[in-house]
N, C-alpha and C positions, 0 to 999 in steps of 0.2 A: 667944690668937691661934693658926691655926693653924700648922703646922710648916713649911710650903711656899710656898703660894701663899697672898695677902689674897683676901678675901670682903668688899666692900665695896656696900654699900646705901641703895636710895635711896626715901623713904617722905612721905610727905606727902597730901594731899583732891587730887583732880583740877583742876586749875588753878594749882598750889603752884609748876611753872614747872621742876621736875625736867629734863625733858629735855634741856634745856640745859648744866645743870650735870653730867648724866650726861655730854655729848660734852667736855667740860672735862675731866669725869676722865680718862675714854680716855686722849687726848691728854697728861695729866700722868704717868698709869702708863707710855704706852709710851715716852714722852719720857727716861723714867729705867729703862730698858733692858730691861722686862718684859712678857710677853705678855699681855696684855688680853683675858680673852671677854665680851662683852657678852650681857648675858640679859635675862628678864622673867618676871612671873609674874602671875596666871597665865599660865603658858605654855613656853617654852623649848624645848622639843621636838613632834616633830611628835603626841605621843598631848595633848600641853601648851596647843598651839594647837585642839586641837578643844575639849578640854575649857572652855578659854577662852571661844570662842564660845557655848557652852551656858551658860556662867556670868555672861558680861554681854547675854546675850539671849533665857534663857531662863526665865521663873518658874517658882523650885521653894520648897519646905522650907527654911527654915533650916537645919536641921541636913544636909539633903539639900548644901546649899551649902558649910558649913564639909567637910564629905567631901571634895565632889569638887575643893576648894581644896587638902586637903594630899592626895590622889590625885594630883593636878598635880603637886604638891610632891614628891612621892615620886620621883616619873618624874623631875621636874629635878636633884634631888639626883642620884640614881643614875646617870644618863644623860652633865650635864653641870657640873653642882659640883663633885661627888667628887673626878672625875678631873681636871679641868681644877685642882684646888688640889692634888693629889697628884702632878700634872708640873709644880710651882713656879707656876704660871700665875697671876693675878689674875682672879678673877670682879667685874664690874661689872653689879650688875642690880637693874633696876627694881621694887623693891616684894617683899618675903618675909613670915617671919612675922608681924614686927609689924603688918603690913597686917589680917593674919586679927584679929589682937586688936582692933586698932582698928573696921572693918569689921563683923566678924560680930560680935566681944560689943560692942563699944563704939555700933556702929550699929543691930545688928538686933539682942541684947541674947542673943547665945548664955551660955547659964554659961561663966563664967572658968574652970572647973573641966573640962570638956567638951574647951576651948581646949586646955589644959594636957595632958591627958591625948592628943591628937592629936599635940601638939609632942613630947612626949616619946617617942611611938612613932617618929613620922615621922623625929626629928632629935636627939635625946636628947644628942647630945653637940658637938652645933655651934652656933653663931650666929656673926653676920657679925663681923668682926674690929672695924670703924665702920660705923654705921650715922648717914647724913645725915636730921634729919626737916625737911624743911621745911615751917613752919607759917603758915598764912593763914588770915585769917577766911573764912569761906563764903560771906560775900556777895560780897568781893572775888574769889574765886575762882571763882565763879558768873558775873559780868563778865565775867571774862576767857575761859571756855568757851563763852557766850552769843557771842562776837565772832570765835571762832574754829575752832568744830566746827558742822556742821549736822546729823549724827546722834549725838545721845542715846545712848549702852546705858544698860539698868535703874537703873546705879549713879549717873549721873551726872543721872539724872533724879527721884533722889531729894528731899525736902523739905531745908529749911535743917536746920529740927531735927534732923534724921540726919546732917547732916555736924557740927553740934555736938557731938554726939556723939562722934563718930566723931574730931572734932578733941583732944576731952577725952582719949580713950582713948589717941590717943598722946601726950600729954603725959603723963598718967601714967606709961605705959609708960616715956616716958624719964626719968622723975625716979628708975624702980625699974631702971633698967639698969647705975647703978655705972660713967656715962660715956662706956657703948658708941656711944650716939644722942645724937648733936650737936643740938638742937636750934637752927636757922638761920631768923631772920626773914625769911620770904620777902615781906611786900608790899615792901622796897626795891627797888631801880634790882638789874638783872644784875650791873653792876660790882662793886657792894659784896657780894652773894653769892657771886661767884665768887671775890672775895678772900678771903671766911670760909671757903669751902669748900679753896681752894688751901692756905691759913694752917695750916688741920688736916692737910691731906695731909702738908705738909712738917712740921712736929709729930709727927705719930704716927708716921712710914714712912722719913725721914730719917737 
């Protein structure tokens, strides 16, 4: 963990219902006396948020994509990670590395090795202190984005088979993280999420 402030993350397919549970958290870190920054990625900063745009609106290279994901990542770290967990602070943000593994090797089928080699440059000696994944089938997850967005990006307009994917990868990922990544059934009711979600905070942080 780190010395200061918590780095806590939130990961799951588009539809998985995060956003929710991210305002829960908020609310639970500064409930218990601590400052809160909320982020996201891609993105977090203003070179973060263009980049963004490019990356769920633009067709490029795979490998062109894993780049300009920890380029983002670089800027977010430096900019507002670092410092925000080195003033004691709490980082809460939407989607980090395990996204990339899931995503680009797990979806678009980058080498794990390519991955590896990115992380360890970008970030070599960090990762989130908890990382939440929450896990939904794709078709269920598919429903609920069909009922609720009316523009697509690239990602979300992708096949089932890609989110299967992409579901696989983080599951693996969190059988290989040694407890960091909670894995949370997300098709339940809010209620019983946000209880498993609270249940860990007070668990780990307490």
């Amino acid at each position: 963990m780190s010395q200061n402030g918590r780095f806590i993350t939130f990961e799951g397919i588009d539809g998985a219902g995060k956003s929710t549970q991210i305002a829960a958290t908020l609310d639970w870190v500064r409930a218990h006396g601590h400052v809160a920054v909320q982020s996201r990625e891609p993105g977090g900063t203003p070179l973060g948020e263009r980049l963004r745009e490019l990356l769920l609106n633009e067709p490029m290279h795979l490998e062109t994509e894993a780049l300009l994901m920890f380029a983002a990542r670089r800027e977010h770290l430096a900019r507002v990670i670092e410092p925000a967990l080195a003033a004691g602070q709490w980082v809460i943000c939407d989607r980090f590395s395990d996204a990339s593994h899931a995503y680009q090797c797990g979806g678009r089928g980058l080498p794990v090795a390519k991955f590896e080699a990115l992380e360890q440059w970008v970030h070599p000696a960090l990762q989130p202190d908890l990382t939440f994944l929450f896990d939904l089938a794709p078709e269920i997850a598919a429903a609920r984005l069909q009922s609720g967005r009316a523009n697509a990006d690239r990602f979300e307009r992708e096949q089932r088979d890609f989110f299967e994917r992409v579901r696989d990868a983080y599951l693996q990922r969190a059988a290989a993280s040694a407890g960091r990544i909670v894995v949370i059934d997300a098709a339940r009711p809010q209620e019983a999420i946000l209880a498993d979600v609270l249940a860990t905070l007070e668990a780990r942080f307490r």
